[in-house]
N, C-alpha and C positions, 0 to 999 in steps of 0.2 A: 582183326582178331575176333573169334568168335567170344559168345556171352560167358560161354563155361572156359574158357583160359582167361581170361578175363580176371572170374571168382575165384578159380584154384591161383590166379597168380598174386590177388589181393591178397587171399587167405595164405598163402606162405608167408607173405612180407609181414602180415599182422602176426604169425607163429614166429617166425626171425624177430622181429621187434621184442614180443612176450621173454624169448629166450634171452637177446643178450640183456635188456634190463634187468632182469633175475641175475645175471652174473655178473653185471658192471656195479648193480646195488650190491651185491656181497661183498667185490670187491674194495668200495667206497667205506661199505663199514669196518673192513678189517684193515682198510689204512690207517680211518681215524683209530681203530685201538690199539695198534702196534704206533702210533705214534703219541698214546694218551692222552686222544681227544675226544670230545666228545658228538656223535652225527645223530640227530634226532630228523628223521625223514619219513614223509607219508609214504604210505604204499601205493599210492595215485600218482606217485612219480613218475616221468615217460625220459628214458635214456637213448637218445640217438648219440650218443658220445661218452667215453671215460670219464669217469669222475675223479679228481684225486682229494684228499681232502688229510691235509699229513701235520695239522698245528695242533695248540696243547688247548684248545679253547672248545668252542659249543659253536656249533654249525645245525640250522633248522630249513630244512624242508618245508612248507607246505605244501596243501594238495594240487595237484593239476602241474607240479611246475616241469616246466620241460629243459632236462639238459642237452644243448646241442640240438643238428639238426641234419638230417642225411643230405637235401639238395644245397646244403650252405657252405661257401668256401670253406678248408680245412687242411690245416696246416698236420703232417701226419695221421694219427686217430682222431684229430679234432679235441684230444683232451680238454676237461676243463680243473680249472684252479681254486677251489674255495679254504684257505687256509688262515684260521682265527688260531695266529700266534704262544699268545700265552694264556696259562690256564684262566685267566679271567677275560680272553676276549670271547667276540661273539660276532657271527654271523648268520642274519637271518633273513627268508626270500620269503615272498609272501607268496597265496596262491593265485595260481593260472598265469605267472611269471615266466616268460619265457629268455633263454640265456643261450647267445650262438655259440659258434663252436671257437676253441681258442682261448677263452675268456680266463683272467684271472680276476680275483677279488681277492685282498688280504686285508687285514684288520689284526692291529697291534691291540686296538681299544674295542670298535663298534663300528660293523655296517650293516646299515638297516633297509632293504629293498622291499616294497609296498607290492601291492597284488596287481595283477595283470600289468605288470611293464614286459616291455618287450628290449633287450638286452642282442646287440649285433655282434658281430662275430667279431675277436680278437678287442675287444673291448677289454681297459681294465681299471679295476679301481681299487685305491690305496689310500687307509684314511693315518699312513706316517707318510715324514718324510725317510725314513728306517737310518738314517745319519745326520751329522751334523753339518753346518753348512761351514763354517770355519777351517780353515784347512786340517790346523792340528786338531780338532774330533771327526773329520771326516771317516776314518778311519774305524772309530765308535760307532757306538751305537746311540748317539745322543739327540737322535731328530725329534721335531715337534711333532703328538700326534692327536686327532681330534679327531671325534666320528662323523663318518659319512650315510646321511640318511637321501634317500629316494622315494616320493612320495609314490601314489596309487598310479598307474595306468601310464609311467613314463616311460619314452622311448628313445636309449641311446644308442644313435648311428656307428656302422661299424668304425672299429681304431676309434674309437671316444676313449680318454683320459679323464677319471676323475681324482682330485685327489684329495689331502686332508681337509676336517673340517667345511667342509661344503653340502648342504640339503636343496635338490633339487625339487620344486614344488608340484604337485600332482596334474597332469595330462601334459608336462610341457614335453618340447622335442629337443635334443642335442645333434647337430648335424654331424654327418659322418666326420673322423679325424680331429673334432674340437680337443680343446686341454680346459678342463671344467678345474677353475681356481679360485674361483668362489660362486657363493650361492644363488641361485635361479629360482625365479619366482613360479608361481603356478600357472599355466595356459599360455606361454608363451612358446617361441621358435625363436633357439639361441646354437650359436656358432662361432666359428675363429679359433685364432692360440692370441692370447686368450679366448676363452666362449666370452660373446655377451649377447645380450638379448637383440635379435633381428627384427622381430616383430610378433606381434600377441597371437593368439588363434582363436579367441572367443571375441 
């Protein structure tokens, strides 16, 4: 392919890209208001994927953060999920976060994602259990629920599970498919159903 198909084919993909973010960010902020939520997001946002974001709480953006990703597996549009439940919960990603496609994250109370982690595709994280374990409130809405923080620079493998109550510490790794049930120190390589720690990386 010569140098000029080349440039005009780069420079469409970057006009297609500029476009659908313009319309997946619009679309993101009027789900959060028709569902009386609230979406505070940088304009440095980059959308390779749908946003939905449909709970009664605070959902934040910073900059750089990337939703989704064109060459990454994707299950229809590749939607993703961020729904902070009731009007006092909250979710927030830090910058230059990146998040594949698929993903949910929901927060009854608080989940907290650090700057530059890198988030794999169909990953999800839940800081309830959203029921109770007893048969007779199963039913309910009676689960335990604690916040899930994520430190600086972590990377969860695709299909990672995290769920209440658990802070995973800053550079460590979650290998693909793990179920994170409690909490992970910093610089380490952990895995399993259970995760636990494999071994360090500094």
């Amino acid at each position: 392919m010569s140098k000029i198909k080349k440039i005009i084919r780069r420079g469409l993909r970057g006009y297609d890209l500029h476009i659908r973010t313009r319309a997946r960010r619009c679309r993101a902020f009027l789900d959060a208001w028709l569902h009386d939520g609230h979406l505070l997001m940088s304009k440095k946002c980059i959308f390779y994927a749908p946003l939905s974001v449909n709970g009664k709480g605070n959902v934040t953006l910073a900059d750089d953060v990337q939703l989704g990703y064109g060459m990454a597996p994707k299950l229809g549009d590749g939607a993703l999920l961020l729904q902070a439940r009731r009007a006092d919960s909250s979710i927030a990603i830090g910058s230059g976060t990146a998040i594949g496609n698929n993903c949910s994250i929901i927060a009854e109370r608080a989940v907290t994602i650090g700057s530059r982690c890198l988030i794999g595709h169909c990953v999800s994280i839940y800081d309830s259990d959203f029921h109770g374990v007893n048969p007779t409130e199963r039913r309910g809405h009676g689960g335990v629920t604690e916040a899930v923080t994520l430190g600086d620079n972590v990377w969860l493998g695709s299909h990672v599970l995290v769920l209440r109550g658990v802070n995973i510490g800053e550079n460590s790794v979650i290998a693909a498919g793990a179920v994170v049930v409690k909490s992970i120190p910093p610089n380490v390589l952990a895995g399993g159903v259970p995760a636990k720690v494999i071994r360090g990386l500094i």
